[in-house]
MIGU-733000 format. One line per 3 residues: number of its first residue (from 1); their letters; for each residue x, y, z of N, C-alpha, C, O. Coordinates in nm, 2 decimals, padded with zeros to 4 digits. Layout:
BEGIN
NUM> A> X/Y/Z/X/Y/Z/X/Y/Z/X/Y/Z  ...
***
This chain:
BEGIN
1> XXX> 02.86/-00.66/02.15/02.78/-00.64/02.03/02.63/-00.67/02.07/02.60/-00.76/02.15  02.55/-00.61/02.03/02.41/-00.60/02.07/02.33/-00.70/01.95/02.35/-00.69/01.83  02.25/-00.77/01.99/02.18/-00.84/01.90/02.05/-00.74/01.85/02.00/-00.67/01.94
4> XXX> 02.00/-00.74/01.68/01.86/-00.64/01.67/01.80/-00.78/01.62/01.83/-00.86/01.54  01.66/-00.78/01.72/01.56/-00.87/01.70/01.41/-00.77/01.62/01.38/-00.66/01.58  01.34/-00.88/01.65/01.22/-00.83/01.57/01.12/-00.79/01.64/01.11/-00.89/01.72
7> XXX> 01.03/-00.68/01.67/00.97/-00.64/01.73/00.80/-00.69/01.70/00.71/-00.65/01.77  00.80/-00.78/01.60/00.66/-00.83/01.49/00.55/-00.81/01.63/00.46/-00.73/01.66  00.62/-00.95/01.70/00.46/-01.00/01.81/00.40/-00.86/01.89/00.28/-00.83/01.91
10> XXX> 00.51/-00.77/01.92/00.42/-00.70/02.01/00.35/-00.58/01.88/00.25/-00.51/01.91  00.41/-00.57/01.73/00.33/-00.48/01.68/00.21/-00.54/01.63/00.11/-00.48/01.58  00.22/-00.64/01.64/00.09/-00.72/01.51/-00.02/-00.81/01.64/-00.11/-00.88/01.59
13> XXX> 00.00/-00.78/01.80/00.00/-00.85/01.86/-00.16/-00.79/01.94/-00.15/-00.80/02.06  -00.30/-00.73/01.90/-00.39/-00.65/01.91/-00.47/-00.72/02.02/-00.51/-00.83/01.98  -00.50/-00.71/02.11/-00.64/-00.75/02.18/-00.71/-00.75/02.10/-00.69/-00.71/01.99
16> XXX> -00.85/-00.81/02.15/-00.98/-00.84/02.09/-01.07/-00.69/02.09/-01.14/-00.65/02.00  -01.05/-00.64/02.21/-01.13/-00.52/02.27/-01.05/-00.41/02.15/-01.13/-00.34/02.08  -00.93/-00.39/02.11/-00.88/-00.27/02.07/-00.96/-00.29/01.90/-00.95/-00.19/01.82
19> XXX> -01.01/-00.38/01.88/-01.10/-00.39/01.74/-01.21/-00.27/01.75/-01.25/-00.22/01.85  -01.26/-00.24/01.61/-01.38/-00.16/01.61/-01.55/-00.25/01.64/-01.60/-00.34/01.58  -01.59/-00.17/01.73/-01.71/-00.22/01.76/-01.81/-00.14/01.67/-01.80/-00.02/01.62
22> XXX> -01.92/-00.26/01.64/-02.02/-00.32/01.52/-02.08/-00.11/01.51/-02.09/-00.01/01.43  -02.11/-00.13/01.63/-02.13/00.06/01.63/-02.03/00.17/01.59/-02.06/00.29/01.59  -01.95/00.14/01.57/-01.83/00.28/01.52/-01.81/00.20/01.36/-01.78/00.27/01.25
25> XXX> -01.82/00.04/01.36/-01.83/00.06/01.20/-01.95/00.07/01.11/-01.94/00.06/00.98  -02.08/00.10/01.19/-02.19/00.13/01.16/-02.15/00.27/01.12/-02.13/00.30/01.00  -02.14/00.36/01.23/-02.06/00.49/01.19/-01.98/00.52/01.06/-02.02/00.59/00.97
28> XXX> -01.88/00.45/01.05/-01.79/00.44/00.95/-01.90/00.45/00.82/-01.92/00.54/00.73  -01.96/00.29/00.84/-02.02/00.31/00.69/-02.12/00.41/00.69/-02.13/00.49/00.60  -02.19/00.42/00.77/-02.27/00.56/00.74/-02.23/00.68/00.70/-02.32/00.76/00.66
31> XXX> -02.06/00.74/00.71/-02.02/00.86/00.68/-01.90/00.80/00.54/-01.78/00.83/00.51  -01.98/00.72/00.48/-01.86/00.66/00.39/-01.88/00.73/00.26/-01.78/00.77/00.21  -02.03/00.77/00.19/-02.06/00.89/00.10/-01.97/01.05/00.15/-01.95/01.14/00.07
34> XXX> -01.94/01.05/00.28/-01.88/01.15/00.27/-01.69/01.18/00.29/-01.62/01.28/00.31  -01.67/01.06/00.28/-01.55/01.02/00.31/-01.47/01.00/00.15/-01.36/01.03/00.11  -01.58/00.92/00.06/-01.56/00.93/-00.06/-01.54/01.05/-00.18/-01.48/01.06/-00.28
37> XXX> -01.63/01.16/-00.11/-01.70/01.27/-00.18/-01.53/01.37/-00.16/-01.45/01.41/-00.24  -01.54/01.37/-00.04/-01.37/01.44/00.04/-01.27/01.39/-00.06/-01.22/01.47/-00.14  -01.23/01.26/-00.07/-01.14/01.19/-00.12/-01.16/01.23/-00.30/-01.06/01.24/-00.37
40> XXX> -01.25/01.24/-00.34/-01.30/01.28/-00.50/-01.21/01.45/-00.47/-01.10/01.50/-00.51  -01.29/01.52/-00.38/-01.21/01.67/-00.40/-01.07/01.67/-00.36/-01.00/01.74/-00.42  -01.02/01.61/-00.26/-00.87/01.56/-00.28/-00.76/01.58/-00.42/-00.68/01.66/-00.47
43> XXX> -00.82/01.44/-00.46/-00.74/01.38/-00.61/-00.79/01.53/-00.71/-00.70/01.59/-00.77  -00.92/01.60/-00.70/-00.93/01.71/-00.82/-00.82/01.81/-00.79/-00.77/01.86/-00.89  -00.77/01.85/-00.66/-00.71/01.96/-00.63/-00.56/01.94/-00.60/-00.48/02.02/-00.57
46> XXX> -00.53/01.76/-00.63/-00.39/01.73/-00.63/-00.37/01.74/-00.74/-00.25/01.76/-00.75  -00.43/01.75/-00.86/-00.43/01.71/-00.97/-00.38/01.84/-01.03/-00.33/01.82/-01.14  -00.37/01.98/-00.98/-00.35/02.09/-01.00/-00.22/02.15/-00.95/-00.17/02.25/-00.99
49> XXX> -00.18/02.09/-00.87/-00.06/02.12/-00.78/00.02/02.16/-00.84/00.05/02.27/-00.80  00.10/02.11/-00.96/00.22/02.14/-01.02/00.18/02.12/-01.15/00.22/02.02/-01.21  00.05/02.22/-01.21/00.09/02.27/-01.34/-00.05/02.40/-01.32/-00.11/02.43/-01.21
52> XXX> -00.07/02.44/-01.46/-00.14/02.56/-01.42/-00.31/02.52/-01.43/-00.34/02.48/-01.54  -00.40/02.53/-01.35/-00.55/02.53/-01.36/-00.58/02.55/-01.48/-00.52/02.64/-01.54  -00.71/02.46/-01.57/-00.74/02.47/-01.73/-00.90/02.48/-01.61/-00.93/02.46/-01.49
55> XXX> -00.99/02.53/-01.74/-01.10/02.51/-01.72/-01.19/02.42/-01.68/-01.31/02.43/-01.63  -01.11/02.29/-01.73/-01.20/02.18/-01.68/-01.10/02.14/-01.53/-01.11/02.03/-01.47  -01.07/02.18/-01.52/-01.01/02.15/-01.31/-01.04/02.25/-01.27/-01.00/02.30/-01.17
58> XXX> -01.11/02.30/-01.34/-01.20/02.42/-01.25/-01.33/02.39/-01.24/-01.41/02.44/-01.16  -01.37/02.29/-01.36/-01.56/02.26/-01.32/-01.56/02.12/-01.21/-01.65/02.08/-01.14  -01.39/02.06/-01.23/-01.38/01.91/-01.18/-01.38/01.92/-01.02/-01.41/01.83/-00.95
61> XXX> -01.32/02.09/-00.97/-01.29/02.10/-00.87/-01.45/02.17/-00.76/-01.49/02.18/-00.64  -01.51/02.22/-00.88/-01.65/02.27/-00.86/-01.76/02.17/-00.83/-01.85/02.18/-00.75  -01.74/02.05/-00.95/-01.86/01.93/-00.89/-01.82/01.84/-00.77/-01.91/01.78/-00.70
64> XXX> -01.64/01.84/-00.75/-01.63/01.80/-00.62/-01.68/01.85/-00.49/-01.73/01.79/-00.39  -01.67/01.99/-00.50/-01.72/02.04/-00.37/-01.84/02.03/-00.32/-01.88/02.01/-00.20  -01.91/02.04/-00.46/-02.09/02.04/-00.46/-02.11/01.92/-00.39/-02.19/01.92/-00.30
67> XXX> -02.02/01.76/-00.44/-02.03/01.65/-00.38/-02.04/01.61/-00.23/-02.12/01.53/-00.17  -01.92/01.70/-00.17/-01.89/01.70/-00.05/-01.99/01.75/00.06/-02.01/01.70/00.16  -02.04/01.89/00.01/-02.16/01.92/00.07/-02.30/01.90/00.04/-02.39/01.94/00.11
70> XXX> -02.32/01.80/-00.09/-02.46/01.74/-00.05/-02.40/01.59/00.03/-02.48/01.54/00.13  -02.32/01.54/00.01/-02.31/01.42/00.14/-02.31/01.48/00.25/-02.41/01.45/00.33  -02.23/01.57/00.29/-02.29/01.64/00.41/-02.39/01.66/00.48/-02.43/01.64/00.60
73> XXX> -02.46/01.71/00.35/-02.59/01.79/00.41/-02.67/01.62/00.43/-02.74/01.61/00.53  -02.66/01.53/00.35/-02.74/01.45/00.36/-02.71/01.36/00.52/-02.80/01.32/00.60  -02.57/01.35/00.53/-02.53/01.32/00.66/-02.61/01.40/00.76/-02.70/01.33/00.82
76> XXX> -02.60/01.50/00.79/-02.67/01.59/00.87/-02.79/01.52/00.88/-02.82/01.45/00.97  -02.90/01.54/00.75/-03.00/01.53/00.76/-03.10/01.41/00.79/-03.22/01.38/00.81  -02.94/01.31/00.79/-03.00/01.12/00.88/-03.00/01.15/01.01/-03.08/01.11/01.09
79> XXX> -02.89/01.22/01.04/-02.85/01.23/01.17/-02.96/01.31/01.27/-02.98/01.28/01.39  -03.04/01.41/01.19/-03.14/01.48/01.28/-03.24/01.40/01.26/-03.28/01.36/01.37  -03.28/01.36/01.17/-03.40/01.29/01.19/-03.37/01.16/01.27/-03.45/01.13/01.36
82> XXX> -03.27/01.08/01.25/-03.23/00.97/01.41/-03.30/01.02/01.53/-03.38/00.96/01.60  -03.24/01.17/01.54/-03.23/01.15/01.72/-03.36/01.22/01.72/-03.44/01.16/01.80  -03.41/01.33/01.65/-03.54/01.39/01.67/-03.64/01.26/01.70/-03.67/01.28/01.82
85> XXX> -03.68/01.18/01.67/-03.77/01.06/01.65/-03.90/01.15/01.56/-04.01/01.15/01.60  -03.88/01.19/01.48/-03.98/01.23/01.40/-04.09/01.37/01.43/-04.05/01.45/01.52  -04.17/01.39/01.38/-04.24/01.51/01.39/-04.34/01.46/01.52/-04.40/01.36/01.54
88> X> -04.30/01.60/01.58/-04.38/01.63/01.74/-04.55/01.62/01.70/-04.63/01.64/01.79
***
């Protein structure tokens, strides 16, 4: 008969290094307007799945999008001006 033990320590069991460094959660929060904006047009278009589209999940699913691509664009537009260093 085989004994089943618990696997906990090696799953819960992380180095220090496999943590996120201060720069990738800098990252994170910097793309967090667009991570939210995604997640808003998500829930509008799950919301539709199993019954039929009314007009208002049609404007809900319209200001979502608009969302997604001004964080975008706004994303983009930190991001060029970062690396450019400003006007030549």
């Amino acid at each position: 008969m085989e004994h089943i033990v618990t696997v906990q320590d090696a799953v819960t069991a992380f180095a220090p290094w496999l943590e996120p460094t201060n720069a990738e959660l800098d990252a994170i929060e910097l793309e967090m307007p667009v991570i939210t904006a995604d997640v808003e047009l998500l829930d509008a278009q799950i919301m539709t799945i199993d019954r039929p589209v009314t007009e208002l999940d049609t404007r809900r699913i319209r200001r979502a999008r608009r969302r997604v691509l001004a964080a975008r664009r706004e994303l983009s537009n930190q991001a060029a001006t970062t690396t450019s260093g400003g006007a030549a």
